[in-house]
N, C-alpha and C positions, 0 to 999 in steps of 0.2 A: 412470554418473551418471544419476540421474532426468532427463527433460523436463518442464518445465512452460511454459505461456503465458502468455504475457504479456496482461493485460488492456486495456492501454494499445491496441498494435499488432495481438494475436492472431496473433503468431508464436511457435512451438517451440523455447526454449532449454536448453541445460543448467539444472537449477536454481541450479547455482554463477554461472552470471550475472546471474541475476536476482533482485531483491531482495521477498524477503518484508515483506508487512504483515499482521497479525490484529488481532482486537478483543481489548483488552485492557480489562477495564471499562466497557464503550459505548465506547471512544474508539479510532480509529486509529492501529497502532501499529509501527513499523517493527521487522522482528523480524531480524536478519540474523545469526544466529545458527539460527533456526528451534526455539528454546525458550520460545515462547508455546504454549501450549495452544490447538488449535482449528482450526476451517477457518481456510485462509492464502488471499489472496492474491497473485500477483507482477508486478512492471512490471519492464523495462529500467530500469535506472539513465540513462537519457534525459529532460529536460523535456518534450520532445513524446509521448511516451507517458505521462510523468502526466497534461498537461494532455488529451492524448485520451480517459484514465480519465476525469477528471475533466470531460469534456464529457456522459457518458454517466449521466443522473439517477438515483439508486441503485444505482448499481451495486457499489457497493463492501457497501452492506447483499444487494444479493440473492446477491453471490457466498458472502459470509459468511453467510448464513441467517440474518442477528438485524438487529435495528438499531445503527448506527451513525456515532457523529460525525465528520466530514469536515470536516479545518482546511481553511485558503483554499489558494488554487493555490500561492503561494510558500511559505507554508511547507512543503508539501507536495512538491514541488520540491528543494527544502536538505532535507529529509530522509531522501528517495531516492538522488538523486543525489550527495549528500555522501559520503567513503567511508567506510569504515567504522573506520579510525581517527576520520574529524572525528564519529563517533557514540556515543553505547555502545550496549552491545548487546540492546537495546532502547530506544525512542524514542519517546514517548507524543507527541504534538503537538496543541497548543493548536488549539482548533475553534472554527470558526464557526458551522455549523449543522450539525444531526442527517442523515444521509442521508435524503433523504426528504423531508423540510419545507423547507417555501418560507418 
């Protein structure tokens, strides 16, 4: 099985542990299936490593190359760490702000 890192922590997991987001539309989009088109991100299904992504200012746009909107931490939180029956398999999540803009 593939390694990928986790954004959050910057640790080397299986990719089966860790949960894909990409840009679907401008929007953040949890892919756990890995049938969005495009550069992916992946966190730990952990709160503390979203909210560490999410301490880190664009990040989520410079990993994916484009811009990108970024719901607030809790939603952002129950989307990850929800499993993936409470999801489907794709999950677009309502944003607050664009990566990037204050």
């Amino acid at each position: 099985m593939p390694t990928r890192t986790c954004v959050g922590c910057r640790r080397a997991r299986p990719a089966g542990e860790l949960v894909r987001l990409a840009a679907s539309g401008g929007v953040l989009a949890v892919d756990r299936h890995g049938r969005l088109g495009g550069r992916g991100v992946y966190l730990c299904p952990d709160p503390s490593c979203v909210r560490a992504a999410l301490r880190r200012r664009g990040l989520f746009s410079a990993a994916l190359r484009r811009r990108v909107a970024v719901p607030d931490a809790d939603t952002l939180v129950a989307a990850v760490v929800g499993g993936a029956e409470a999801a489907p398999r794709e999950t677009t999540m309502p944003c607050g702000r664009a990566a990037g803009e204050k």
